[in-house]
C-alpha positions as CSV (number, residue, x, y, z in Angstrom):
1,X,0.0,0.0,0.0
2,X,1.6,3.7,-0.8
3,X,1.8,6.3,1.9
4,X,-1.6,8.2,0.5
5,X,-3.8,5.2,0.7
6,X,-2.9,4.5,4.2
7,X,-3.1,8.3,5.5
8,X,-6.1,8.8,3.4
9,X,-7.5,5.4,5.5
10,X,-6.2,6.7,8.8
11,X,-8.3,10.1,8.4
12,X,-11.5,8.2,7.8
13,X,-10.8,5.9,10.7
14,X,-10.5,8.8,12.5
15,X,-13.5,10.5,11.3
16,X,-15.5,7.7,11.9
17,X,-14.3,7.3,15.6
18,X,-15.4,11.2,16.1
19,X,-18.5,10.9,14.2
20,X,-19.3,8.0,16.9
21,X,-18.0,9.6,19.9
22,X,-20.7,12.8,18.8
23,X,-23.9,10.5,18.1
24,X,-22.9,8.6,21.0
25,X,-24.4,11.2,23.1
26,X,-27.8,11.4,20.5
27,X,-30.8,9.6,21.5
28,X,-34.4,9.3,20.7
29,X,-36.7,11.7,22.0
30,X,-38.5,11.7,25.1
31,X,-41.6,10.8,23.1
32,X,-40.1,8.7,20.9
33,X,-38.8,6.7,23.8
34,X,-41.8,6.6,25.3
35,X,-44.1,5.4,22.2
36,X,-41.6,3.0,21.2
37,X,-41.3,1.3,25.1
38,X,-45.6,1.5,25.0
39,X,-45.3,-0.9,22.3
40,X,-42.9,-3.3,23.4
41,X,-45.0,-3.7,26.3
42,X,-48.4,-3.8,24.6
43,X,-46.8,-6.9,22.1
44,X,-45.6,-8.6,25.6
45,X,-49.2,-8.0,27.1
46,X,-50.4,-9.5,23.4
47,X,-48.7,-12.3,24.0
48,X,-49.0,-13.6,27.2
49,X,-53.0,-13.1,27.1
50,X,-52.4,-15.6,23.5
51,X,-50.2,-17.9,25.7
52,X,-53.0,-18.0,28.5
53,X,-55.6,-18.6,25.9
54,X,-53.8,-21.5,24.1
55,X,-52.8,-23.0,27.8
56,X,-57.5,-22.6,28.7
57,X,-58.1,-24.0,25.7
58,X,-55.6,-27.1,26.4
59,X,-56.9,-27.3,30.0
60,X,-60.4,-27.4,29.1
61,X,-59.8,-29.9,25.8
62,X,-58.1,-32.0,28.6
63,X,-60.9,-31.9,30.7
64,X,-63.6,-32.9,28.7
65,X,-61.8,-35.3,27.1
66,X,-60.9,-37.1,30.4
67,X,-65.0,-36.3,31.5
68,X,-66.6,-37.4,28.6
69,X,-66.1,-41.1,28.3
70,X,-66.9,-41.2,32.1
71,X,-70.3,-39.5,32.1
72,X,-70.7,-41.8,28.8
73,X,-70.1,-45.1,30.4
74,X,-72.2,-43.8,34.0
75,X,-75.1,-43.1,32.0
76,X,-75.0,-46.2,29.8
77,X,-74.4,-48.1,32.9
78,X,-77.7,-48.1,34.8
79,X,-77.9,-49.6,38.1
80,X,-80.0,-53.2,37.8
81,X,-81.1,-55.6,40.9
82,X,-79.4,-58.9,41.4
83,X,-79.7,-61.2,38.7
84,X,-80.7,-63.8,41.2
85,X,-84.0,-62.3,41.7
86,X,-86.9,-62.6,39.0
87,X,-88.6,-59.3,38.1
88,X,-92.0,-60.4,37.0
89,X,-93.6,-59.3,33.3
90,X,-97.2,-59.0,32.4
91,X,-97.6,-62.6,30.7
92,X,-97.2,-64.5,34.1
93,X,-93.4,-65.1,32.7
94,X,-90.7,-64.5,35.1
95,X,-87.6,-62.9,33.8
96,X,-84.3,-61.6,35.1
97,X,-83.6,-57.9,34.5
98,X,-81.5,-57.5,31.1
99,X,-77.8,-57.8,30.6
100,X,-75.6,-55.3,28.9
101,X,-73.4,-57.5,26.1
102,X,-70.1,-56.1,24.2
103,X,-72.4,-53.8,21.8
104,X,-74.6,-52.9,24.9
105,X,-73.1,-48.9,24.9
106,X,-73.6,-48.8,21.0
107,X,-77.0,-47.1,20.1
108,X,-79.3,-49.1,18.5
109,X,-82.4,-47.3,17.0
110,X,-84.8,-49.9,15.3
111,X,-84.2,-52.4,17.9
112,X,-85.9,-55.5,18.3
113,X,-86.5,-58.2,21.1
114,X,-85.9,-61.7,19.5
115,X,-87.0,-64.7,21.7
116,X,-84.6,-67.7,21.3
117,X,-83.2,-70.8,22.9
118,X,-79.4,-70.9,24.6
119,X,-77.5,-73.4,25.8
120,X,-77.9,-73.6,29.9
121,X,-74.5,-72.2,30.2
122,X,-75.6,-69.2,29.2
123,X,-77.2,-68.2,33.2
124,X,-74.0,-69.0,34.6
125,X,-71.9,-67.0,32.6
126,X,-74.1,-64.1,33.4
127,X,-74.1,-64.9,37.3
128,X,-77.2,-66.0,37.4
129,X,-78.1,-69.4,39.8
130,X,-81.2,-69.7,41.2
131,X,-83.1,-68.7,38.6
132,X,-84.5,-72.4,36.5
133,X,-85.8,-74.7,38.4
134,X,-83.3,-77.7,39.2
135,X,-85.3,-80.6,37.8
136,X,-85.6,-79.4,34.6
137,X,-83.9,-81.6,32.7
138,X,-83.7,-79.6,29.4
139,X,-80.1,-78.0,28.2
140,X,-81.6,-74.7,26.7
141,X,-83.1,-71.9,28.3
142,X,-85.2,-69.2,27.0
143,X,-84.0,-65.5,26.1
144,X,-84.9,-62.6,25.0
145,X,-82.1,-60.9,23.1
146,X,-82.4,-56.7,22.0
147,X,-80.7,-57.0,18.8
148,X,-79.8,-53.5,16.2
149,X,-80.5,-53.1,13.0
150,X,-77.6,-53.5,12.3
151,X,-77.5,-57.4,13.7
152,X,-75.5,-56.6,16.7
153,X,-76.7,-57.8,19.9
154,X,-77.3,-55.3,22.5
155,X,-78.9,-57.0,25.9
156,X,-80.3,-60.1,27.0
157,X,-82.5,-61.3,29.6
158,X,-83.7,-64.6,30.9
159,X,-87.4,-65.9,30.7
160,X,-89.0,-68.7,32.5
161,X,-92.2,-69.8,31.7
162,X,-94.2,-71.4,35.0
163,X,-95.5,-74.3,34.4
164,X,-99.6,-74.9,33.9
C-alpha cells in the first residue's frame, strides 16, 4: 500500500471514531422513547393473554376429554337388581332384569327383542343361579335378546315360563 492510501484510511478511521463519539451522546426523543417502550409492552401483554388462551383452551380440551367417556359409560351403565332375583312381566313369565353385552353402549335405533333358545351355560356366565328350576332336565333356556338393526346384539335377559 503507498503512503496516500494509508493516510487517506487513517483520516477516515479517524472520522468515523469522532463521528461515533458525537452520536454517541444522541438519542431518541423523550416521546419517541416513550411510544416506542408502550409498544414493546403492549406486544408482551399481546402475547401472554395468547399464551393463557392457548394453555385454557388445552386445560379445558383435557378436561372434557378425560370427562366425557366417564359420564358416557355412567349413563350407559344403569344400576340393575341382582340377577338372582326374577322381576316379574305381564304374561305371568318370570324374567331376570337385562344384561348389557359387548355392543350394549352402541346405540341401537330400530331395535328388536328376539326370543330364542341358549344353551344352559348361558345363566351361569351371566351370574345368574337360582333362577331355572333344578329338575328341569332340558339343556336350553329361553331368552330374550335386544338386537340392532344392524344385527349386533345389544342386551339379554332370561325368561321362565311357569308351568300350567
Amino acid at each position: 500500500m503507498s503512503d496516500e492510501t494509508r493516510e487517506s484510511g487513517g483520516s477516515l478511521t479517524a472520522a468515523l471514531r469522532t463521528l461515533a463519539v458525537e452520536e454517541e451522546t444522541l438519542g431518541a426523543s423523550p416521546a419517541v422513547a416513550a411510544r416506542l417502550l408502550e409498544e414493546v409492552r403492549t406486544i408482551g401483554r399481546v402475547r401472554r393473554r395468547r399464551e393463557n388462551l392457548i394453555g385454557v383452551a388445552a386445560a379445558a380440551a383435557l378436561f372434557i376429554g378425560m370427562t366425557v367417556p366417564v359420564w358416557y359409560r355412567s349413563d350407559a351403565e344403569a344400576p340393575r337388581p341382582a340377577a338372582d332375583a326374577p322381576a316379574a312381566s305381564t304374561d305371568a313369565e318370570l324374567t331376570t332384569d337385562f344384561f348389557p353385552l359387548t355392543y350394549g353402549t352402541v346405540p341401537a335405533p330400530g331395535a328388536q327383542l328376539i326370543r330364542m333358545q341358549v344353551p344352559r351355560a348361558a345363566l351361569q356366565s351371566f351370574g345368574v343361579t337360582a333362577f331355572h328350576a333344578a329338575d328341569d332336565p332340558s339343556p336350553t333356556v329361553l331368552a330374550d335378546v335386544v338386537v340392532g338393526d344392524d344385527g349386533l346384539a345389544r342386551a339379554v335377559r332370561f325368561v321362565r315360563v311357569p308351568v300350567r
